[in-house]
Structure formats: structure tokens, C-alpha cells
C-alpha positions as CSV (number, residue, x, y, z in Angstrom):
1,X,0.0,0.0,0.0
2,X,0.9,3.7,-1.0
3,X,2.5,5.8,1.9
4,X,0.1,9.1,1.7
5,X,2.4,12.1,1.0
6,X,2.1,15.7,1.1
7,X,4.3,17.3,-2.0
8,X,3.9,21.6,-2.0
9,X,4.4,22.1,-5.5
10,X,5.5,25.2,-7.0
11,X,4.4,25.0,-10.2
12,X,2.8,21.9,-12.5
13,X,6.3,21.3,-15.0
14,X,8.4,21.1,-11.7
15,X,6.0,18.7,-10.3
16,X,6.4,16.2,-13.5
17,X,9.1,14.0,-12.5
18,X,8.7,14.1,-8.7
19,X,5.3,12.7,-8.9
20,X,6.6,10.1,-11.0
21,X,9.7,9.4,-8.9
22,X,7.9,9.0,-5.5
23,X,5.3,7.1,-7.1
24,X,7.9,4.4,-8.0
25,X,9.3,4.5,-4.1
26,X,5.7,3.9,-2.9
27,X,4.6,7.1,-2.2
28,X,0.9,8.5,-3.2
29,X,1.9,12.4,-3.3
30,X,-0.9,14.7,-2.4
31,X,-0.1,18.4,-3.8
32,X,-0.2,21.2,-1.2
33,X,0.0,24.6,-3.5
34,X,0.8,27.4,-1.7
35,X,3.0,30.0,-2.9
36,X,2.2,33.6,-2.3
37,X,5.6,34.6,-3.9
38,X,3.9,34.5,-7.1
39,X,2.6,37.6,-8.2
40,X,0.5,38.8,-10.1
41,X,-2.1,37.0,-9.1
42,X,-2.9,37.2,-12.4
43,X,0.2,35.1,-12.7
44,X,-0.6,32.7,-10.2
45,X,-3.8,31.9,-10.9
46,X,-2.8,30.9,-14.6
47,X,-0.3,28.8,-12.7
48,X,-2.6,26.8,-10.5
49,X,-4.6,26.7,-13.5
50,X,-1.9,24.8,-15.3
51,X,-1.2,22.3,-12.4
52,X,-4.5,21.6,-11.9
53,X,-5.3,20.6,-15.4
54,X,-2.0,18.4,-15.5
55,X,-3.1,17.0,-12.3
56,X,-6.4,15.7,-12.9
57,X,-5.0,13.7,-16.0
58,X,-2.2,12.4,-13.9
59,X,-5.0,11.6,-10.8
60,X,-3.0,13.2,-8.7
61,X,-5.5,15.7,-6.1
62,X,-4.2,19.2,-5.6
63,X,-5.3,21.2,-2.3
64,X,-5.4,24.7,-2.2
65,X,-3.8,25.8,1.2
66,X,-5.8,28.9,2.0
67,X,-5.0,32.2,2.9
68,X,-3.2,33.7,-0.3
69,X,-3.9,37.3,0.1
70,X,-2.9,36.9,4.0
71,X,0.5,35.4,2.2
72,X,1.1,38.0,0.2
73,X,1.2,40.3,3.3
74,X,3.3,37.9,5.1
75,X,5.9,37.7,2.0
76,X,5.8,41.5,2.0
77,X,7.2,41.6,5.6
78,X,9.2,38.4,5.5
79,X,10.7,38.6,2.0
80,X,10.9,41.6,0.6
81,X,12.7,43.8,2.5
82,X,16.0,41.1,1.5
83,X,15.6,42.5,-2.1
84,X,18.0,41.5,-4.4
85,X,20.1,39.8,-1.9
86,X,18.7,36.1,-3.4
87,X,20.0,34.1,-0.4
88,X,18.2,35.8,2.3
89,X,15.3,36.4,0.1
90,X,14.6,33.0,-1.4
91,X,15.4,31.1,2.3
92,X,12.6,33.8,3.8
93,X,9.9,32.3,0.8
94,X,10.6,28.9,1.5
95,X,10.1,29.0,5.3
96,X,7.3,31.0,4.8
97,X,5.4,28.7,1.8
98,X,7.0,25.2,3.7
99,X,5.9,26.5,6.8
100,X,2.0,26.5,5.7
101,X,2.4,23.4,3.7
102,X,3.5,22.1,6.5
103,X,1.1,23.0,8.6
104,X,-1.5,22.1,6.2
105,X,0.1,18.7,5.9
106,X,-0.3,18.1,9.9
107,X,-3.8,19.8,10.0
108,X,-5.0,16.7,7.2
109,X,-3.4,13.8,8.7
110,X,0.0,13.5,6.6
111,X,3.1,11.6,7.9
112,X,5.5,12.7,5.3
113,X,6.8,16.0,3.1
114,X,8.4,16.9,0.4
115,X,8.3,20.2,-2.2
116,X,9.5,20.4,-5.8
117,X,10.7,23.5,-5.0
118,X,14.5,22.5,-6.0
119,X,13.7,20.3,-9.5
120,X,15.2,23.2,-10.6
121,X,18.9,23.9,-10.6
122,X,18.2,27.4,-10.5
123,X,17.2,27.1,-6.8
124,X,19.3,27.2,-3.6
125,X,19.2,23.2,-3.3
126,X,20.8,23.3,1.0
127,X,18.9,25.9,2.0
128,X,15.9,24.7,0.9
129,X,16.4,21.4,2.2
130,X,17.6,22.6,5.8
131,X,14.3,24.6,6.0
132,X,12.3,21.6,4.9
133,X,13.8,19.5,7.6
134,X,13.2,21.8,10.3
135,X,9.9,22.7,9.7
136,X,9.1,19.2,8.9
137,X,9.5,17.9,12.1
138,X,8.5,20.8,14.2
139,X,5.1,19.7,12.8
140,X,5.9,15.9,13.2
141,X,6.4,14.9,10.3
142,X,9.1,12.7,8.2
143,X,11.0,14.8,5.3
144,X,11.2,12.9,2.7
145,X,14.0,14.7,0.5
146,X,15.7,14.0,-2.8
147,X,17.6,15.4,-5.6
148,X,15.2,16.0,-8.4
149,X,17.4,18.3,-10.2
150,X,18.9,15.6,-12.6
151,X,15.7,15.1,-14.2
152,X,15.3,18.9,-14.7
153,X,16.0,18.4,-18.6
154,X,13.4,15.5,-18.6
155,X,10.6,17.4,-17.1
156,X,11.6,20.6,-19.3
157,X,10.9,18.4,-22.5
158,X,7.7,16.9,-21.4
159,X,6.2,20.2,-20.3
160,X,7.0,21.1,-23.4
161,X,5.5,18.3,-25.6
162,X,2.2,18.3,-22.8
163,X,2.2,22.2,-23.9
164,X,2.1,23.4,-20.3
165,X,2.8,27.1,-19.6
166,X,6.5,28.0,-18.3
167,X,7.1,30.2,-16.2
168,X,10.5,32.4,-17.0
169,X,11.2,33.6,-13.5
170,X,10.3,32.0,-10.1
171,X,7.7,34.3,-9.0
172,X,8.2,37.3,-7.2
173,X,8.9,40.6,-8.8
174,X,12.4,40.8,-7.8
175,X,12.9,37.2,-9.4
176,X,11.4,38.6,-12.7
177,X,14.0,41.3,-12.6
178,X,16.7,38.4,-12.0
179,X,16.0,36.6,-15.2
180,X,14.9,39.7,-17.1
181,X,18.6,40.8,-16.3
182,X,20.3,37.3,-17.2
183,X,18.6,37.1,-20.6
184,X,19.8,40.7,-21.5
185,X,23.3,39.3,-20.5
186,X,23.1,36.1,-22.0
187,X,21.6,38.0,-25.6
188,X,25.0,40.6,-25.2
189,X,27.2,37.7,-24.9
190,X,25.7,35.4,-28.2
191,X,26.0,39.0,-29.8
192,X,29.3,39.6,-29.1
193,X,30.4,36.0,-30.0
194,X,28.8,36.1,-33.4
195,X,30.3,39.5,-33.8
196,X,33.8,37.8,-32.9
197,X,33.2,34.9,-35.5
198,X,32.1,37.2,-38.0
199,X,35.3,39.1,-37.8
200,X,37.9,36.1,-37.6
């Protein structure tokens, strides 16, 4: 029999290949979404969206955790004031969206955690999971944690050929700004490397 298991998911192409590995361990992942980082809500609505519809062909069940205007507040005071200094900022949204995923998970009778937060290699991979653990067993229960981030390109190509929306920056406004920044860099560089060739 299945070990129930509460999974917070960030976003439905991150939660691909996590579903499908702890399904293969035994695990029957229950998504928790919660994630007040993203705004717009226009944004985040069009992202639950997306997971849902994934997850009802995948029979997977998705609970909303309430209270996402109330998390918006909290990120305000919690997050923000960090800025562009990613570290602080990013371990500030994980104990605030693992905390209420956590929370949620005790409230409905969960033994075990996880998060697809860190499928992506773009994530702080130790910092996440050190806030995971704690949390985890402040509310009694068993982290179950593992390195998704090899299967990153895998669950990049099936979103892809499943047509699911992709989000280009985490979620919060100062994370937009971080990848708007990176692709400007990344374009200047291919631009001045053609521009190189071109003159060899």
C-alpha cells in the first residue's frame, strides 16, 4: 500500500518528475500549493490553472492551502525587504510557503513531506532542504527529500511536448527582474560571440 504524502508544489512542469519518482518509491503524493511569492495573481492563478489541469489527468489531487492574500502580506514583511540579496530572500519564501504546507500537511493527517521546490537547478538546493527539515518535524512529520534536479531536462521536455505554460522567472517581482537581467546578458554575450566569429 501507498505511503500518503504531502508534496507543496510550486508550479505543475516542476511537479512532472517528482510525482513520477515517488510514485515508483511507494509514495501516493498529495499536492499542497501554496506559494504567495507568485505575483500577479494574475500570474498565479494561470499557474494553478496549469497544475490543476495536469493533475487531474495524472490523478493526482491538488489542495489549495488557504489564505493567499494573507501570504502576500506575510511575503511583503518576511521577503521583501532582503531585495536583491537572493540568499536571504529565497530562504525567507521557503520558510514561509514550507511553513503553511507544513502545517496544512499536519492539520489533514500526513506523515511525510516533500516540495519540488529544487527540481530546478536554478534554486538554492541546501537551504531549501535545511528549512524543509526543520519545519518538517516541528510539525511531526518525516522529510522525505531527494535530488530532483537531474531530471530537470526531462521534465523541461515533457512540459514542453504536454504544452504546459512555463514560467520564465520564479515568481516574485524581484525574481522577474533576476531573469529579465540574465537574458539581456546572455543575448549581449551570443551577440558579441557572433560579432567575434564574423570578424575572424
Amino acid at each position: 500500500m501507498a505511503h500518503r504524502l504531502a508534496l507543496h508544489a510550486c508550479c505543475g512542469p516542476c511537479s512532472l518528475e517528482p510525482v513520477r519518482l515517488l510514485r515508483e518509491e511507494g509514495f501516493e503524493p498529495t499536492i499542497l500549493w501554496f506559494n504567495p511569492n507568485i505575483q500577479p495573481q494574475a500570474e498565479h492563478d494561470h499557474r494553478l490553472r496549469v497544475l490543476r489541469d495536469w493533475a487531474a489527468r495524472a490523478a493526482v489531487e491538488v489542495v489549495e492551502v488557504p489564505g493567499y492574500e494573507r501570504g502576500c502580506e506575510a511575503w511583503e514583511r518576511a521577503c521583501a525587504p532582503a531585495g536583491f540579496d537572493r540568499p536571504r530572500r529565497c530562504r525567507a519564501c521557503y520558510a514561509l510557503r514550507l511553513e503553511a504546507a507544513c502545517a496544512a500537511a499536519e492539520s489533514m493527517g500526513f506523515s511525510h513531506v516533500s516540495t519540488t521546490l529544487v527540481v530546478s537547478p536554478y534554486q538554492l538546493f541546501d537551504e531549501c532542504h535545511e528549512v524543509l527539515r526543520a519545519l518538517a518535524l516541528r510539525h511531526g512529520l518525516v522529510p522525505v527529500w531527494r535530488d530532483f534536479r537531474p531530471w530537470y531536462p526531462q521534465a523541461t521536455d515533457e512540459a514542453r511536448s504536454l504544452g504546459m505554460y512555463r514560467q520564465s522567472y520564479c515568481g516574485c517581482r524581484f525574481s522577474a527582474a533576476e531573469a529579465a537581467l540574465g537574458r539581456e546578458v546572455s543575448r549581449d554575450q551570443r551577440k558579441a560571440e557572433r560579432e567575434a566569429a564574423r570578424r575572424a
